[in-house]
C-alpha positions in Angstrom: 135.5 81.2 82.3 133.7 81.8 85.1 130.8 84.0 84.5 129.5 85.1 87.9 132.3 86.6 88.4 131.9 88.7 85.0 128.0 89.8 86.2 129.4 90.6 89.7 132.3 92.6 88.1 129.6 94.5 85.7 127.4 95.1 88.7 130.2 96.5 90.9 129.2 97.7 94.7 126.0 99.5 93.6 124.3 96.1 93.4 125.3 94.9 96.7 124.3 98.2 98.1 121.1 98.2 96.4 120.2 94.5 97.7 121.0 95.4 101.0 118.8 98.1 100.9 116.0 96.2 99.0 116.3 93.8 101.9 115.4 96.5 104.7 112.5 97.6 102.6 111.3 94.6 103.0 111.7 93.9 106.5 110.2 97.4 107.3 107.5 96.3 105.1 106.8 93.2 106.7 106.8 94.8 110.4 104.7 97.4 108.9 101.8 95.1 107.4 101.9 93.3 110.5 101.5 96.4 113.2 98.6 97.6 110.5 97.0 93.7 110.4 96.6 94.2 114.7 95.5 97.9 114.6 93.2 96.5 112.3 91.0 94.2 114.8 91.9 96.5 117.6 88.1 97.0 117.4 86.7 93.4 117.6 89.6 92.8 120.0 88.5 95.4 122.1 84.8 94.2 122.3 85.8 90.5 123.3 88.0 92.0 126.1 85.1 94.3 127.0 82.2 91.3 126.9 79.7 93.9 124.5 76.6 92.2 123.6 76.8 93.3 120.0 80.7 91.5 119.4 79.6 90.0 116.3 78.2 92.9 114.2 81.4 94.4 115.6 83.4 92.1 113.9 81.3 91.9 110.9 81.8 96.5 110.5 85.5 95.9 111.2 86.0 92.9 108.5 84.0 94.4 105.8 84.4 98.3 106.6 87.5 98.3 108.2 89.4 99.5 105.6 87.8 103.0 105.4 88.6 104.9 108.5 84.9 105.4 109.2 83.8 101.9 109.4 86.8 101.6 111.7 86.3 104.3 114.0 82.2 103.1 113.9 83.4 99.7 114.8 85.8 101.2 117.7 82.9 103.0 119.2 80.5 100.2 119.2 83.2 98.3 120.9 84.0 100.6 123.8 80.1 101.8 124.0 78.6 101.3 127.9 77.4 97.8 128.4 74.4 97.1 130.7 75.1 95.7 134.2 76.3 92.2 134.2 73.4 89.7 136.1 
């Protein structure tokens, strides 16, 4: 007897319907932690693109404060602050 075909017969089309859809919810998960991973250095990005003196405490806010939307937006404005003409 074979007895995948009993479980798959028990299961019936729900199952495959439900491991489709447990399939996209991961995908969307995965492209979703990834587009939140590059917002997340957008800052330190930013202030290697822009050459700002202060890149490393940049990077040190966005690492370690990131996470709360302050530290983020504190590490965004240090990034895109004026920097001093170039000698």
């Amino acid at each position: 007897m074979d007895f995948t075909a009993v479980i798959e017969e028990e299961r019936g089309p729900w199952w495959r319907a439900a491991c489709a859809t447990g399939r996209v919810a991961w995908i969307v998960f995965l492209v979703l932690f990834h587009i939140v991973t590059v917002a997340y250095f957008v800052p330190w990005w930013v202030a290697i693109r822009r050459r700002v003196p202060n890149t490393g405490s940049v990077a040190v806010i966005d690492v370690f404060l990131g996470w709360t939307v302050i530290g983020w937006i504190v590490a965004l404005a240090m990034a895109c602050r004026s920097t001093g003409p170039e000698l």
